[in-house]
C-alpha positions as CSV (number, residue, x, y, z in Angstrom):
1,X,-5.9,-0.1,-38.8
2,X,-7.4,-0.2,-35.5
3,X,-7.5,2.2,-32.7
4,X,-5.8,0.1,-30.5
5,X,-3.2,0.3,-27.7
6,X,-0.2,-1.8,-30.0
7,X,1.0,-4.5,-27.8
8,X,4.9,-5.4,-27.8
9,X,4.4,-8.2,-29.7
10,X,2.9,-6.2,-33.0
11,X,5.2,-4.3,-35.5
12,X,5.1,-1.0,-34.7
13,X,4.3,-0.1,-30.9
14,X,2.4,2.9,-29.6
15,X,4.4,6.2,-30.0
16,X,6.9,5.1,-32.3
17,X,4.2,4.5,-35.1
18,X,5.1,6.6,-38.6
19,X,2.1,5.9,-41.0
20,X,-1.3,6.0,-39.2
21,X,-3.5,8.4,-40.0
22,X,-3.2,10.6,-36.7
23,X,-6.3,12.7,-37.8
24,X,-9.3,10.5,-36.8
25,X,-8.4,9.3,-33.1
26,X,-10.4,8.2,-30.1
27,X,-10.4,11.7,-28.2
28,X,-11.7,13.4,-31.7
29,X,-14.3,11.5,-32.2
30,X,-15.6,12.7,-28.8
31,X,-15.2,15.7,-29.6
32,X,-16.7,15.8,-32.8
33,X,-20.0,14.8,-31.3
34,X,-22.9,16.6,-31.7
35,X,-23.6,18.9,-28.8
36,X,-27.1,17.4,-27.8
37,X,-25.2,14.0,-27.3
38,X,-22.0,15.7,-25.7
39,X,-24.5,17.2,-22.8
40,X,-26.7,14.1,-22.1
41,X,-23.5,12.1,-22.0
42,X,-21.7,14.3,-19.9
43,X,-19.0,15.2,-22.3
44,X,-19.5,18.9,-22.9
45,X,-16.4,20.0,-20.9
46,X,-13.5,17.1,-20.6
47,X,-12.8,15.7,-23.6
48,X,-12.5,19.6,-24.9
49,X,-9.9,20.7,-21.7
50,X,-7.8,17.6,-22.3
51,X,-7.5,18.5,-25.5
52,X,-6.5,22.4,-25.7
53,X,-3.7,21.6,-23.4
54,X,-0.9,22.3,-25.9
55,X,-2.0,25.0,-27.6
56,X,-3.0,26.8,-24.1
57,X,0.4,26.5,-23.0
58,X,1.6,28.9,-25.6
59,X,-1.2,31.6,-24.2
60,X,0.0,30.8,-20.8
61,X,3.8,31.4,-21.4
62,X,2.6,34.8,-23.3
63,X,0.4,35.5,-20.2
64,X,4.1,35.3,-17.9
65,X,5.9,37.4,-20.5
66,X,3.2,40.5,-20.6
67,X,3.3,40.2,-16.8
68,X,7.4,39.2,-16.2
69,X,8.2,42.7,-15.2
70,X,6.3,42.8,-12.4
71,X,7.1,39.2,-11.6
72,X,10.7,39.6,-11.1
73,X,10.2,42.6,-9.4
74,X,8.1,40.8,-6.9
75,X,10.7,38.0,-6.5
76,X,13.6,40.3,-5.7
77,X,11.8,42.0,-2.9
78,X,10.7,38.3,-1.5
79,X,14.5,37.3,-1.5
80,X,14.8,35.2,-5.4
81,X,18.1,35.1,-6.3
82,X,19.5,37.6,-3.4
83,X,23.0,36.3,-1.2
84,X,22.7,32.8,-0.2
85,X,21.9,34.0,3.7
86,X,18.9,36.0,2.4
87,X,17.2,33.1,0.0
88,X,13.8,32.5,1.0
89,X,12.5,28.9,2.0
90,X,9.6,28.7,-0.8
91,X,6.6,26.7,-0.1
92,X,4.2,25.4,-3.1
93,X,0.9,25.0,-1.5
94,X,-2.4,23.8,-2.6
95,X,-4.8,20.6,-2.0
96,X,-5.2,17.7,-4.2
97,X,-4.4,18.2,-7.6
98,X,-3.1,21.8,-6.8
99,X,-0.7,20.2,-4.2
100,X,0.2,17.8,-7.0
101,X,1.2,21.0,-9.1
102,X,4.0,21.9,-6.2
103,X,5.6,18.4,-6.1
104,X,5.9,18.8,-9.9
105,X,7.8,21.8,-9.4
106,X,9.8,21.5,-6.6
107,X,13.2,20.2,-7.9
108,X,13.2,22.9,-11.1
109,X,13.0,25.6,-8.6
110,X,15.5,24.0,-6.4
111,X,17.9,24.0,-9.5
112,X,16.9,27.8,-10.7
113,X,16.5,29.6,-7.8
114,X,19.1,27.6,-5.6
115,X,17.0,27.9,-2.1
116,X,15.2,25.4,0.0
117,X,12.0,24.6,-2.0
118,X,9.1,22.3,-0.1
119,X,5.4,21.3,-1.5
120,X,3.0,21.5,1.6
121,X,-0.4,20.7,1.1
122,X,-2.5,23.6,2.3
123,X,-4.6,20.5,3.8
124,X,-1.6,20.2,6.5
125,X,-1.1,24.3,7.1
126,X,-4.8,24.6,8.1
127,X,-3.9,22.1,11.4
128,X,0.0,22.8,11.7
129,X,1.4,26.0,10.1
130,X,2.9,27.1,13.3
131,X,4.9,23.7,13.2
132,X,5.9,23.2,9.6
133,X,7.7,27.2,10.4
134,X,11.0,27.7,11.4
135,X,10.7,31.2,13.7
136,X,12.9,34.0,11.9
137,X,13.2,32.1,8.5
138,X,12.1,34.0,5.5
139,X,9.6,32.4,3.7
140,X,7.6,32.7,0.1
141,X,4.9,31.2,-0.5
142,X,3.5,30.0,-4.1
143,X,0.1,28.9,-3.6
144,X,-2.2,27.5,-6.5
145,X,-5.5,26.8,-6.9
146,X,-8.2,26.3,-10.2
147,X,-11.5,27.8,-8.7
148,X,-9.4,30.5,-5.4
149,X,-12.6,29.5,-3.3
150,X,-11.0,26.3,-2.0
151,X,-11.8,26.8,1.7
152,X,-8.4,25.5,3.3
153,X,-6.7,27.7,0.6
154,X,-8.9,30.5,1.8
155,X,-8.2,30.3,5.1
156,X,-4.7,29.5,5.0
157,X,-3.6,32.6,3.0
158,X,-5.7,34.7,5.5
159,X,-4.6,33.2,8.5
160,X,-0.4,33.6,7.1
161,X,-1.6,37.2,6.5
162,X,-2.9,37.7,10.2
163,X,-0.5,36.1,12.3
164,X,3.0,36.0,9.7
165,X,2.6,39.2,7.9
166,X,6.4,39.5,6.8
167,X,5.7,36.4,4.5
168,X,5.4,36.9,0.3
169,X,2.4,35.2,-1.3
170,X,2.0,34.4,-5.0
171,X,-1.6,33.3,-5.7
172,X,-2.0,31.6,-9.1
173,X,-5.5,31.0,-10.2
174,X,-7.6,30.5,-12.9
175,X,-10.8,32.1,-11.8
176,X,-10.3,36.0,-11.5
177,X,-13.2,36.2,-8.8
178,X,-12.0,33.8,-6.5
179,X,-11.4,34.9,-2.6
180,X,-7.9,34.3,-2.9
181,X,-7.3,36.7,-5.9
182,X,-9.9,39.4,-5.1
183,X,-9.0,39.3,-0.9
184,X,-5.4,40.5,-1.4
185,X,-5.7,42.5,-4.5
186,X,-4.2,45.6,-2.5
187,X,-2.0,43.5,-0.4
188,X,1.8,44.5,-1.0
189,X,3.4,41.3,-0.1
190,X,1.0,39.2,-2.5
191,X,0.8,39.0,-6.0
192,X,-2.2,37.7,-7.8
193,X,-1.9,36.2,-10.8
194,X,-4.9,35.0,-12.4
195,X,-4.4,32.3,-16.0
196,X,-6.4,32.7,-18.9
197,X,-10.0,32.1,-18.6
198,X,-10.2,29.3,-21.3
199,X,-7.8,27.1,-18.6
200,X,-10.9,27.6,-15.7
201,X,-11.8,24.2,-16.2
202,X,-15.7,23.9,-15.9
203,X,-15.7,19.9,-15.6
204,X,-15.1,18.3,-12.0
205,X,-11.8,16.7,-12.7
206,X,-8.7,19.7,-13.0
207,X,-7.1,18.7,-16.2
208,X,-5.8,22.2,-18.7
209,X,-6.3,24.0,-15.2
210,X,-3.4,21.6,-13.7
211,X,-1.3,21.6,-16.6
212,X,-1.4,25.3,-17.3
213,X,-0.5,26.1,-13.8
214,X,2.8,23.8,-13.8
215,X,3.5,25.8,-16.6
216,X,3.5,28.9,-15.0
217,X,5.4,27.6,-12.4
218,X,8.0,26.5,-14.5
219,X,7.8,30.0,-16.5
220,X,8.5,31.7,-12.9
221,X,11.4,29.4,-12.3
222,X,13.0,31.1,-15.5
223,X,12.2,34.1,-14.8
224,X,15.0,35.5,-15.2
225,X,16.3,33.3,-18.2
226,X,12.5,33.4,-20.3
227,X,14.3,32.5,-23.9
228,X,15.8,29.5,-22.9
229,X,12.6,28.2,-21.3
230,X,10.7,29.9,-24.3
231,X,12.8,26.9,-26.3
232,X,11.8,24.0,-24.1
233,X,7.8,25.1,-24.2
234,X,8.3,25.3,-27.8
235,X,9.0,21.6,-28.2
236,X,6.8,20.4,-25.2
237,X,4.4,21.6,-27.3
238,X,4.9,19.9,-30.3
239,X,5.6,16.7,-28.6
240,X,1.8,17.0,-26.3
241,X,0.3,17.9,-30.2
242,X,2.1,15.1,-31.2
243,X,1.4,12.6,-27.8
244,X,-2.2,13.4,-27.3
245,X,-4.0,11.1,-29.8
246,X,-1.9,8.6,-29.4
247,X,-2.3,8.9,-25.7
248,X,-6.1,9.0,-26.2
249,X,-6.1,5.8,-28.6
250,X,-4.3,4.1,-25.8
251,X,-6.5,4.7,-23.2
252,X,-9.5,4.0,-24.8
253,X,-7.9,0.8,-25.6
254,X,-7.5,-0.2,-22.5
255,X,-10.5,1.4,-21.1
256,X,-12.5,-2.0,-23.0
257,X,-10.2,-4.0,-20.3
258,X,-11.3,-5.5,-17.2
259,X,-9.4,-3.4,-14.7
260,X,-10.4,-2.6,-11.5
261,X,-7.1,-1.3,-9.9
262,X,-4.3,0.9,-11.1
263,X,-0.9,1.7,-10.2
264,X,1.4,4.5,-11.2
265,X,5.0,5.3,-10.9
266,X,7.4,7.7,-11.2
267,X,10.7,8.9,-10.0
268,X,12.0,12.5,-9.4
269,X,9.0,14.6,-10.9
270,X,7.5,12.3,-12.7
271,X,6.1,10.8,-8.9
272,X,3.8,13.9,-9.0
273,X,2.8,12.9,-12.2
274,X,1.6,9.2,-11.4
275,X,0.1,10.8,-7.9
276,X,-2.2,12.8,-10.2
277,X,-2.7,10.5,-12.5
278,X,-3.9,8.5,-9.6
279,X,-6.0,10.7,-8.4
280,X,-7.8,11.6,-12.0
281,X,-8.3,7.9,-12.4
282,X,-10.1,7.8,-9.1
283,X,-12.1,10.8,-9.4
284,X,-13.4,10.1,-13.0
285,X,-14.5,6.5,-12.3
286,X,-16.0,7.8,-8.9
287,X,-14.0,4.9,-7.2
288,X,-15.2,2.3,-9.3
289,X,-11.0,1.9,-10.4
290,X,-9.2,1.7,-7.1
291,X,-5.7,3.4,-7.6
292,X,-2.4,3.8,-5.8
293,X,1.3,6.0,-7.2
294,X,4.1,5.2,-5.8
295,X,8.1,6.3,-6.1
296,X,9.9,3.5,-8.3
297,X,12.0,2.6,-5.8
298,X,9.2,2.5,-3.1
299,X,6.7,-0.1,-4.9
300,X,9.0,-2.9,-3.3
301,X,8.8,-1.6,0.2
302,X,5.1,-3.0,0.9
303,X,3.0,-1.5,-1.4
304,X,3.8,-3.8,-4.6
305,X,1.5,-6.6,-2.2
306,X,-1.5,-4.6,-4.2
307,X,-0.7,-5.8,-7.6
308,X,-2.5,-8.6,-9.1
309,X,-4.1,-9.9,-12.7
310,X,-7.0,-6.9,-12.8
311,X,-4.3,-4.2,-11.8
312,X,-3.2,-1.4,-14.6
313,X,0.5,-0.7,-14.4
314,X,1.4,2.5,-15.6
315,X,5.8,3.4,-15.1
316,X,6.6,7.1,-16.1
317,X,10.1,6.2,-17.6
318,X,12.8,9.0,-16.4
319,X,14.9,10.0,-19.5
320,X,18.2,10.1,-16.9
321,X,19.9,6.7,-18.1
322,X,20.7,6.1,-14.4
323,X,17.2,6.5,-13.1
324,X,16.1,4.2,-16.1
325,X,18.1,2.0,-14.9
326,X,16.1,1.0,-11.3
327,X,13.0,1.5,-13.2
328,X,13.9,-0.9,-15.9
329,X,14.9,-3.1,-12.8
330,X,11.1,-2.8,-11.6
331,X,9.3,-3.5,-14.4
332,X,11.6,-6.8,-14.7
333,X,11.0,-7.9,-11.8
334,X,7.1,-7.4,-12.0
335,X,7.3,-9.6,-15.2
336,X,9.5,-12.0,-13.9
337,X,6.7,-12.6,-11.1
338,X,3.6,-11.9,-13.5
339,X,2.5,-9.6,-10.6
340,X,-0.1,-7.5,-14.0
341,X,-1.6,-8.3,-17.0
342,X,0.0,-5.6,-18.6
343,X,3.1,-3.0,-18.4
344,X,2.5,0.3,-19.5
345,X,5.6,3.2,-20.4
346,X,5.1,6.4,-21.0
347,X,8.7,7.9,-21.8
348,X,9.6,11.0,-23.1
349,X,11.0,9.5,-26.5
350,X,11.3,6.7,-28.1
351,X,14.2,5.3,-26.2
352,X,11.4,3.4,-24.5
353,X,10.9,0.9,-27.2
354,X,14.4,-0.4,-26.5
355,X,14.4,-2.9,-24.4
356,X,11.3,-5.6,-23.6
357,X,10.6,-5.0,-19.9
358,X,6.5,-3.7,-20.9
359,X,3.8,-4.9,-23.1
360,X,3.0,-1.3,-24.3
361,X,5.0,1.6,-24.8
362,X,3.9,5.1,-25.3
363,X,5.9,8.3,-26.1
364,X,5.7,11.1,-28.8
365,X,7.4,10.5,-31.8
366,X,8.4,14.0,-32.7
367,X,12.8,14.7,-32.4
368,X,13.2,16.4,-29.0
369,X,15.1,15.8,-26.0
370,X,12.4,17.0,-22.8
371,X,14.1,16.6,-19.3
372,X,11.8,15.4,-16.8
373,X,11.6,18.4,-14.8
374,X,9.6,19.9,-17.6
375,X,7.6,16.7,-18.8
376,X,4.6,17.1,-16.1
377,X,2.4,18.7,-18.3
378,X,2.6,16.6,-21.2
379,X,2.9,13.3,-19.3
380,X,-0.2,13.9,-17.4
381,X,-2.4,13.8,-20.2
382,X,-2.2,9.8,-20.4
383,X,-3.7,10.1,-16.9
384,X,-6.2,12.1,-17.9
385,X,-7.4,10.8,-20.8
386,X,-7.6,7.2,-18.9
387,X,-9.9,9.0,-16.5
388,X,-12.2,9.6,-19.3
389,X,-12.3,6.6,-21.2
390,X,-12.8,4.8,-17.9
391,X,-15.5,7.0,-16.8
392,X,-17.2,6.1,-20.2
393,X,-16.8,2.6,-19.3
394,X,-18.4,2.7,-16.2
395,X,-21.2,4.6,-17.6
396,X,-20.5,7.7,-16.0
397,X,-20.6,11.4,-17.1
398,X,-16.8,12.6,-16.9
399,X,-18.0,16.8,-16.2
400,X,-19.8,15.3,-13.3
401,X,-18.7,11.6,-12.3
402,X,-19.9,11.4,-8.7
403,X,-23.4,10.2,-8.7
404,X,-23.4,10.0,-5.1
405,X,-21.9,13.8,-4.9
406,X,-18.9,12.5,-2.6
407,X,-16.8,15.1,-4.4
408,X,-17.6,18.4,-6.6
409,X,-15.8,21.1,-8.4
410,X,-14.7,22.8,-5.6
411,X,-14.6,21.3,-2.1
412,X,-17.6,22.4,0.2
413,X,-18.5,21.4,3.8
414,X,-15.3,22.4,5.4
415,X,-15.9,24.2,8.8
416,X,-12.4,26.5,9.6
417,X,-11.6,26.1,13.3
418,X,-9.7,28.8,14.7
């Protein structure tokens, strides 16, 4: 059988496949290359972080539990789960991908932690943190970021430290001697928290870095409730194991297409998961793959004017029956008009093969019942692995796809203006 992205119209559709040989798939033949071809191809790093995402999830929820101690601690003195009148106002903060991480998070926390959560881009607090604070407010702030050397991340933390001292900072990282975990290592109002090595992603595109970090984050919303989250990981895990190379077959599949635009969507926090998918399709094709994301709802409001014959649609479908419902609505309509070539779902079972409204369906075929506040991490991966099969496409070198060096591994060239 071939290693292709089953259409609607064959038997047995993407993710709901029983038989096929799950051993041999496009992502592990990449990395089953010999090392000498994996460097002058530039596949040394990516292909490997996509795919130790599930099985570094487990080291990162071990990584919260050794550490929860001082974790809740820290939360109780910043307000967590105080009287309602003395909740903090949380901000998630980062740039890019790391902002991408706080959108995924926001309405988990919102449930757990019952306070006013908000993802700000760390972009936006560099020119206006005086006017995205409310004077006398208390305020915590989660910020994340891969490398900690990200210069508006940098300067941001130091300038909240300066001129808003009574604020509480966690800093997750995944490089140990970045600025923003070393700087405030003796600071009492920040904790520094700093993932596993392994999850320090050394290509350009944040992939096990991104993942692993919205795991933490949804580790800290259960922070005080760690077995019952210890429950959902358990079968996140088995469903990414089980998602992966069927993710990775599909992608490479439609990596031998002619696209040259993408669109992704996604309602609730599955948005933050079709913004980063977005965003790794455009970094890894170094523009080449012009993308957009977009709420479900939203598409209609202007944006849908984008979509045409060479256009990749890509609809994260919500498991909530009601939200289906709209987004079942959108991708009818979008066939109805024969706006794309192709509708893609990635659900997170296979409810998704239900219905007709998409030529390819992809979900894990493993018995589990993931809510979409905690499906980020797995869902992502279809992103990412398009990235790379696209870079490959284009002849690019996914650890380093900007021939041009518009972009890098961590941002330089930004001057801090006081």
């Amino acid at each position: 059988m071939s290693r292709e992205c089953v259409a609607r119209s064959n038997a047995v559709p993407v993710g709901i496949e029983r038989t096929r040989d799950l051993r041999v798939n496009a992502l592990s033949e990449l990395l089953s290359l010999p090392d000498r071809e994996k460097a002058t191809r530039g596949l040394t790093h990516t292909p490997a972080e996509i795919a130790q995402q599930p099985d570094t999830w487990l080291a990162t929820l071990e990584l919260f539990r050794r550490k929860r101690g001082q974790i809740t601690e820290f939360l109780s003195l910043a307000g967590v789960g105080a009287s309602p009148a003395s909740r903090p106002t949380v901000f998630l903060i980062g740039a890019g991908t790391s902002d991408y991480i706080g959108h995924s998070l926001t309405y988990l926390l919102r449930k757990c932690w019952h306070c006013e959560v908000i993802a700000v881009p760390s972009t936006d607090l560099l020119t206006h943190m005086d006017d995205l604070m409310t004077p006398a407010m208390r305020y915590l702030w989660i910020s994340f970021s891969r490398s900690g050397d990200s210069p508006e991340g940098v300067a941001v933390l130091e300038r909240a430290r300066k001129n808003h001292p009574d604020i509480h900072h966690v800093v997750i990282s995944c490089n140990e001697n970045g600025r923003m975990i070393r700087e405030s290592a003796d600071e009492p109002r920040i904790l520094g928290i700093c993932l596993d090595d392994a999850v320090n992603d050394r290509g350009l595109a944040m992939t096990s870095s991104f993942s692993n970090m919205v795991i933490f984050g949804q580790c800290l919303a259960h922070a005080n409730d760690l077995a019952r989250y210890e429950e959902v990981l358990l079968q996140l895990v088995q469903a990414g194991r089980d998602f992966l190379p069927r993710a990775a077959d599909c992608a490479a599949a439609l990596a031998k297409e002619a696209y040259t635009k993408a669109c992704f969507v996604g309602s609730g926090p599955l948005r933050a998961v079709a913004r980063e998918c977005a965003l790794k399709l455009l970094e890894l094709t170094a523009g080449k793959i012009l993308t957009m994301s977009e709420s479900v709802l939203g598409l209609r409001h202007g944006p849908m004017a984008a979509l045409d014959q060479d256009t990749l649609f890509v609809c994260f479908l919500s498991g909530d029956r009601r939200v289906q419902q709209y987004e079942r609505d959108l991708l009818d309509e979008i066939g109805k008009k024969r706006l794309v070539r192709s509708r893609i779902v990635v659900a997170g079972d296979e409810v998704a093969n239900r219905d007709s409204f998409a030529e390819r369906y992809l979900a894990p075929t493993v018995p589990s019942v993931i809510a979409d506040d905690y499906r980020p991490a797995m869902d992502v991966m279809f992103g990412q692995l398009l990235g790379l099969f696209f870079s490959l496409r284009w002849n690019l070198w996914p650890d380093c796809p900007s021939p041009n060096g518009a972009i890098s591994r961590v941002v330089q060239g930004v001057n801090i203006h006081s």
